[in-house]
C-alpha positions in Angstrom: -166.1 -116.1 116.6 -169.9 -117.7 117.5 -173.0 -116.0 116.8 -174.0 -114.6 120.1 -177.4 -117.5 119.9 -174.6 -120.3 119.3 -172.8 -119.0 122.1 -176.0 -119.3 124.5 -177.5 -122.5 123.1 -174.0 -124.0 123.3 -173.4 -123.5 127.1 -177.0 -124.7 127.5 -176.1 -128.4 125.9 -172.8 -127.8 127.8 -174.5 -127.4 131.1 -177.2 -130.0 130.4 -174.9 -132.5 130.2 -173.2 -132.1 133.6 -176.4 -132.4 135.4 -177.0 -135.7 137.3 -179.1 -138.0 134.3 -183.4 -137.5 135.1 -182.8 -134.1 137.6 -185.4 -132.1 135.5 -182.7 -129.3 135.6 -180.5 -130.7 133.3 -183.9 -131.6 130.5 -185.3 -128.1 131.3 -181.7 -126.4 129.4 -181.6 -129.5 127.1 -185.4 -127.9 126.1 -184.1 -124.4 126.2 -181.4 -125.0 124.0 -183.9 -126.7 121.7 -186.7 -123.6 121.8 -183.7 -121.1 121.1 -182.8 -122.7 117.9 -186.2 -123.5 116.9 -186.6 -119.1 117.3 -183.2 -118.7 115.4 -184.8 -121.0 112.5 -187.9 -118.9 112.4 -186.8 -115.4 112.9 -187.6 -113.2 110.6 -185.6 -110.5 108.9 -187.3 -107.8 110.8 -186.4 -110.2 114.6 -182.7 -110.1 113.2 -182.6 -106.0 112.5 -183.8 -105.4 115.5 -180.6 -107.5 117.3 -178.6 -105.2 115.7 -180.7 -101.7 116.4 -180.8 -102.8 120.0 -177.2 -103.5 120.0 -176.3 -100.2 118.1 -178.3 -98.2 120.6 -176.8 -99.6 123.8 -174.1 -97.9 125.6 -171.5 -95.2 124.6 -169.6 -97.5 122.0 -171.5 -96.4 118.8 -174.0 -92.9 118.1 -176.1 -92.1 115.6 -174.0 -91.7 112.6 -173.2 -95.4 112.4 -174.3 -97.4 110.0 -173.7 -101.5 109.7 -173.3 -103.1 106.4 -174.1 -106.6 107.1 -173.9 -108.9 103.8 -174.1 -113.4 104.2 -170.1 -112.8 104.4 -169.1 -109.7 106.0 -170.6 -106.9 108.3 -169.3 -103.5 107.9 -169.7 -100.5 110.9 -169.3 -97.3 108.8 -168.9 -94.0 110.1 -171.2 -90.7 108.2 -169.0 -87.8 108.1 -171.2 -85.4 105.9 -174.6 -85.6 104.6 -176.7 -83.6 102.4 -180.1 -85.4 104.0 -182.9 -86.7 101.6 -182.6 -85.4 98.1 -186.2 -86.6 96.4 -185.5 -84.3 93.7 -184.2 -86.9 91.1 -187.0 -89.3 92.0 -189.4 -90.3 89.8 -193.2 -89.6 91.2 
């Protein structure tokens, strides 16, 4: 399975290419395609959360007691069944 930016930026070159050659239709998702990976390149980690936080807060699918686990090899979706909350007693100051 694609990252949901491959997905896009593939279809893009995809339908770039069936354009008739100079119609500025075809170079305008050639360049859109182009800006959308230059903005994967650059995102930050915060840009990337947020994909996810959006994602988790849409729809009926997940609620607030989901959690995601994402490591460079595997993302997790975990489930809290019982919390205590906060403990800062065991902190240092």
């Amino acid at each position: 399975m694609k990252a949901l930016t491959d997905k896009i930026i593939e279809r893009l070159k995809e339908l770039s290419e069936t354009c008739y050659p100079g119609l500025e239709f075809g170079e305008g998702l050639t360049e859109s395609a182009r800006i959308i990976e230059q903005y994967e390149k650059e995102a930050d980690f915060d840009e990337i959360a947020r994909v996810m936080m959006k994602h988790l807060g849409q729809g009926e699918k997940y609620h607030p007691h989901h959690t995601v686990i994402i490591t460079n090899s595997t993302a997790e979706l975990v489930e809290g069944q019982k919390s205590v909350g906060q403990v800062m007693d065991y902190v240092p100051d």
